[in-house]
N, C-alpha and C positions, 0 to 999 in steps of 0.2 A: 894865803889867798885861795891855795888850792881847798882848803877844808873849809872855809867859809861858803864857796862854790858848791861844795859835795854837802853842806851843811841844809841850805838853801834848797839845795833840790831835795834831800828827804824829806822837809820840812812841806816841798812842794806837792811830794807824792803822797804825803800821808794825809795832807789837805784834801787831794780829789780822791783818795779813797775814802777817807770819811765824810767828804759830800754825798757821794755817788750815795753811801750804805747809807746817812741818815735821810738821805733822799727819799732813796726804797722804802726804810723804815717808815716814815712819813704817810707814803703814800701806801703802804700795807695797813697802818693803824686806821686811818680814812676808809676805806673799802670795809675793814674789819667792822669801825662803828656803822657804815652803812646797810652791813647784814650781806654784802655782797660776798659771791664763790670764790673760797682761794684767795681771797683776800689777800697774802701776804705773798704769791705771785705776781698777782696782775697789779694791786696796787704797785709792788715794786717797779715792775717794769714800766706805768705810768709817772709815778715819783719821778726815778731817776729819767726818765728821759726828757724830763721837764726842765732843769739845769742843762742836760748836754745840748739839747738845742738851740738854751738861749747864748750858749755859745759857753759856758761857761765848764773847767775843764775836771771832768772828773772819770775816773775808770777803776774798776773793780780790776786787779792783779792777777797773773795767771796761777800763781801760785795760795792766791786764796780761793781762786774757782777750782782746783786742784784740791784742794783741802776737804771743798764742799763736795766733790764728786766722789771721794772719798767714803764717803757720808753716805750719799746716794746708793751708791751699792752695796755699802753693807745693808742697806734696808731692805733693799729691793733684794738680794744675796740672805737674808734672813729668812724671806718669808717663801722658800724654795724648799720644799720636802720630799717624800715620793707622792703623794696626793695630787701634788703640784705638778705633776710631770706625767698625769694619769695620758692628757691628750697628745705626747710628745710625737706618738704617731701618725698623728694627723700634721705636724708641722713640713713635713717636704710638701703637703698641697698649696699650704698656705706662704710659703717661702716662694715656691715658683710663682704663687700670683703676685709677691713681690717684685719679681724679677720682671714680667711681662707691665705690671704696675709701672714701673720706674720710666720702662722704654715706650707707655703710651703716652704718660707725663711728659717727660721732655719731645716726645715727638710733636706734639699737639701743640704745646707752651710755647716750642720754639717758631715753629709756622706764625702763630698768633703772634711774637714778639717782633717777629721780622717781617709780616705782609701790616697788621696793624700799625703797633707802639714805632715801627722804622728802626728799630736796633739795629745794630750792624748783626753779620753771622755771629762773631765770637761773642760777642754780648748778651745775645738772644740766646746761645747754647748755652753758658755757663749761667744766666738768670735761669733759664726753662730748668737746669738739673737738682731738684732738690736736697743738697747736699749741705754740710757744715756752711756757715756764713765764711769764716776765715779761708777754707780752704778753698772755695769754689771762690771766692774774690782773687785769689793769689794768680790759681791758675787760671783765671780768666786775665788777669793782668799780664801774666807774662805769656800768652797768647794776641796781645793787642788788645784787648777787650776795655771799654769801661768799668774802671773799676768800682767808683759811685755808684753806676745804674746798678749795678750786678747786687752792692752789698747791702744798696736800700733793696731790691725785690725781694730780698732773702729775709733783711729783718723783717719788715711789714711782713711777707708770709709767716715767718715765727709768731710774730704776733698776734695776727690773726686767727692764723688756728687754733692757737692757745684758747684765747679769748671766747673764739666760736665754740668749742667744743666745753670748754667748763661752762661757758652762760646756757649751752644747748641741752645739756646733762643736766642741768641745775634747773632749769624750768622744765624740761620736762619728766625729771624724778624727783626733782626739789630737794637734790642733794649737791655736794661738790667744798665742805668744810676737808679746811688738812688733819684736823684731827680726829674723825671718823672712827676710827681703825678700833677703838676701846683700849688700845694704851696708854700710862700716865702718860702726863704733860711731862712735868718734870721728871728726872731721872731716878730710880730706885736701884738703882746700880752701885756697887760696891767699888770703892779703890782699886779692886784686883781685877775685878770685872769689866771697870771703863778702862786698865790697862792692856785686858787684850783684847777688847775689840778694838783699841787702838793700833796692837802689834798685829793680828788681824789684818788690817786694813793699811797701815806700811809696806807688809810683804807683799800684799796680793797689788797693791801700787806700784812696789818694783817690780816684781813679776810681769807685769801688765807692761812696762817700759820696756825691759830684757827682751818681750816676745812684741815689744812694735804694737801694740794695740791698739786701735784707735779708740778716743778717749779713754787710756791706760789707766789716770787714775780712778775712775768708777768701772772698767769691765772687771780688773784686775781682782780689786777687792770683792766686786760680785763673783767674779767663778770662783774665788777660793775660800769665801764662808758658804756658797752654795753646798761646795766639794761638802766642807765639814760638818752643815745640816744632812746633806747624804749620807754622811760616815755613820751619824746617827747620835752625833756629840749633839747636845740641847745648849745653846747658851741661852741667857737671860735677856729680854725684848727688850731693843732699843724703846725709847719714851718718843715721845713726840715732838717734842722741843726741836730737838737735830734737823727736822724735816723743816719745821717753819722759820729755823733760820736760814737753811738750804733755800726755801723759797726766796726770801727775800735776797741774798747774794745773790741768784741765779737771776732773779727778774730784776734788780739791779744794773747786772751785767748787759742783760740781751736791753734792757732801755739805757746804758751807754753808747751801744752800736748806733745811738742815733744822732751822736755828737756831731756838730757843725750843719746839720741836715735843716735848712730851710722852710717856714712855713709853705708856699710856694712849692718848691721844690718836694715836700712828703705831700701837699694835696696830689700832682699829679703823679706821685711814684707810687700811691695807695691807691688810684684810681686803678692805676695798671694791676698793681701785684692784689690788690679787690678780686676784680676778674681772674687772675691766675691763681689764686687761694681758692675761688670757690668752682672753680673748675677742678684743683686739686681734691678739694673735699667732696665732688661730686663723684672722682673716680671713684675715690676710695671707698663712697656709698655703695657705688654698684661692683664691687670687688666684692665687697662684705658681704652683701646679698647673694652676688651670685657664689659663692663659697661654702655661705652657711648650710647650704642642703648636703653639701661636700663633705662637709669638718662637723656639723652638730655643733660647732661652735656659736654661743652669742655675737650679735652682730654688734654688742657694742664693744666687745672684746674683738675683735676684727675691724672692727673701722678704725678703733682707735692704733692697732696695730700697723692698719695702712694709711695713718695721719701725719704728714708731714709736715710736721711742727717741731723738729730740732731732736736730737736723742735724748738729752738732757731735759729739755723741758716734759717735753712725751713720758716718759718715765716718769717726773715729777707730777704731771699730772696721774698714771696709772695706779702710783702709791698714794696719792692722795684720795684718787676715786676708788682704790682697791677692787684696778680693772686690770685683774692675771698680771702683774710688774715685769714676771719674768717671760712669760709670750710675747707681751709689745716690747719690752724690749731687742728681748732676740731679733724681732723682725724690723725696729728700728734699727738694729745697727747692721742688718744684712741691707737695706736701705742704703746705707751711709756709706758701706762698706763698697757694693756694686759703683755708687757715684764716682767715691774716690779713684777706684782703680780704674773702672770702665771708661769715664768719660773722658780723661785725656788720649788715650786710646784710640776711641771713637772718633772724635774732636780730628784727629792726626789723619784718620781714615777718608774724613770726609769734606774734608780741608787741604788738600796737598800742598798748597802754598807753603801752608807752614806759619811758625809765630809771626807777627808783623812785629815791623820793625818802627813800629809808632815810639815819638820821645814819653817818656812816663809822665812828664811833669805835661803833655799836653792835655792829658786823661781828662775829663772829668768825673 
């Protein structure tokens, strides 16, 4: 009985993983024949979120968005040289306008959620912080907070951004395909060759665990094929394929996050996180501008750096648009990085009550 039970559920889970992916798949082919940017992102994450809302159960595994982040950083960890790193002294400027960036973000966001949309404090604080979806949901729940409100503003901002900045990129340079870059599609890589960027990207995965990193499997393998294009060892260029499956798992995943989510219910939680996306994307315009006299830096390498569209996806789009991987990165995960730790913190500072002691299952 007991192995019929455990039989059934693998049966269960291998069922909404391979909805979810042929979902994505589906809806990246669609986008792709329409001539649409990124295609095999954005359709993804329309695909799959198409099944999860109609209620139907499907989820991308943490251990295959592990796989893909993987992935991700050796790309982005590839394409790191000394060239690459000519502007690195310009990065404490542009860091600290991350930092001042985050805390006019939620300052603004959270006013706007609690005099407007009527959120309670904690809800309004952990929606306003642009951080990971899982984690700012967690810690907004075991704070009292809504946990639904919190994890739709977050996805619809993922997605939004997304969407805004490759359709915005794509009409106004008339670019935004994944495979851009002038490398094969398929692999030209040797047995010996796809074994170590494999071992590669293992260690720099455990490594990345061992030192607590957030999103460990992609920083991990990014610092340590970075390390080894610094050393001055040349490996042989990933192909492109890896990328456009990556797209589609990743945009997969983020249109699962919409499972159970109401017609009704995403009109008005996209009306809101509408207005808090392009309030987002407005900072980040006038960061960029006012920085570029600063840094000489492109402002489209600087907005995209202060675009708060998920680490993962922001990356995936910078490799895709081959806009600097490893600058927006950096400054996405010093982003992520400030929320994580800062905001419960903060939260504790300015809150002295303390967690409430609200039943979970009252949440919506």
């Amino acid at each position: 009985m007991a192995k019929e039970k455990s039989s059934f559920s693998v049966r269960k889970q291998y069922l909404a993983v391979s909805t979810a992916l042929a979902s994505g798949a589906a809806g990246g082919t669609l986008f792709a024949l329409l001539g649409l940017p990124m295609p095999w992102l954005l359709g993804a994450i329309c695909g799959a979120a198409i099944p999860a809302m109609a209620g139907v159960h499907i989820e991308v595994p943490s251990w295959l968005r592990n796989i893909i982040l993987v992935v991700i950083g050796l790309m982005i960890g590839s394409g790191i040289h000394h060239n690459s790193l000519a502007n690195i002294s310009r990065w404490p400027i542009t860091m600290a306008g991350v930092t001042v960036y985050v805390a006019v973000v939620i300052a603004t966001i959270y006013h706007f959620l609690r005099r407007v949309a009527g959120f309670d404090p904690v809800t309004a604080y952990f929606a306003a912080s642009p951080g990971g979806i899982l984690m700012m949901t967690t810690l907004g729940g075991a704070f009292g907070g809504r946990e639904r409100s919190i994890a739709l503003t977050h996805a619809v901002r993922v997605v939004m951004v997304l969407f805004t900045i490759v359709l915005g990129y794509h009409l106004m340079f008339g670019e935004g395909g994944a495979a851009s870059s002038g490398n094969s599609l398929v692999s030209q890589l040797t047995w010996w060759q796809i074994g170590l960027w494999g071992v590669i990207g293992a260690i720099g995965w455990i490594v990345g665990r061992l030192l607590h990193f957030p999103a460990a499997a992609m920083l991990g393998p990014f610092l340590l094929i970075a390390i080894v294009q610094l050393l001055g060892f040349v490996l042989p260029p990933l192909p492109v394929l890896p990328l456009l499956v990556a797209e589609v798992v990743i945009g997969s995943g983020i249109g699962s996050d919409f499972a159970g989510v109401k017609i009704r219910e995403l009109v008005h939680g996209m009306a809101l996180a509408c207005l808090v996306t392009l309030w987002m994307l407005a900072l980040s315009l006038i960061f960029s501008l006012a920085l570029q006299p600063l840094t000489g830096l492109p402002v489209d390498t600087l907005f995209l750096a202060f675009s708060p569209g998920g680490l993962t996806g922001i990356s995936l789009v910078a490799l895709a648009l081959e806009i600097d991987p490893a600058f927006v990165t950096a400054h996405n995960l010093l982003r992520v990085v400030l929320i994580l730790f800062a905001s419960p913190l903060v939260f504790k500072a300015i809150n002295k009550k303390g967690p409430s002691r609200h039943v979970r299952g009252k949440r919506k």
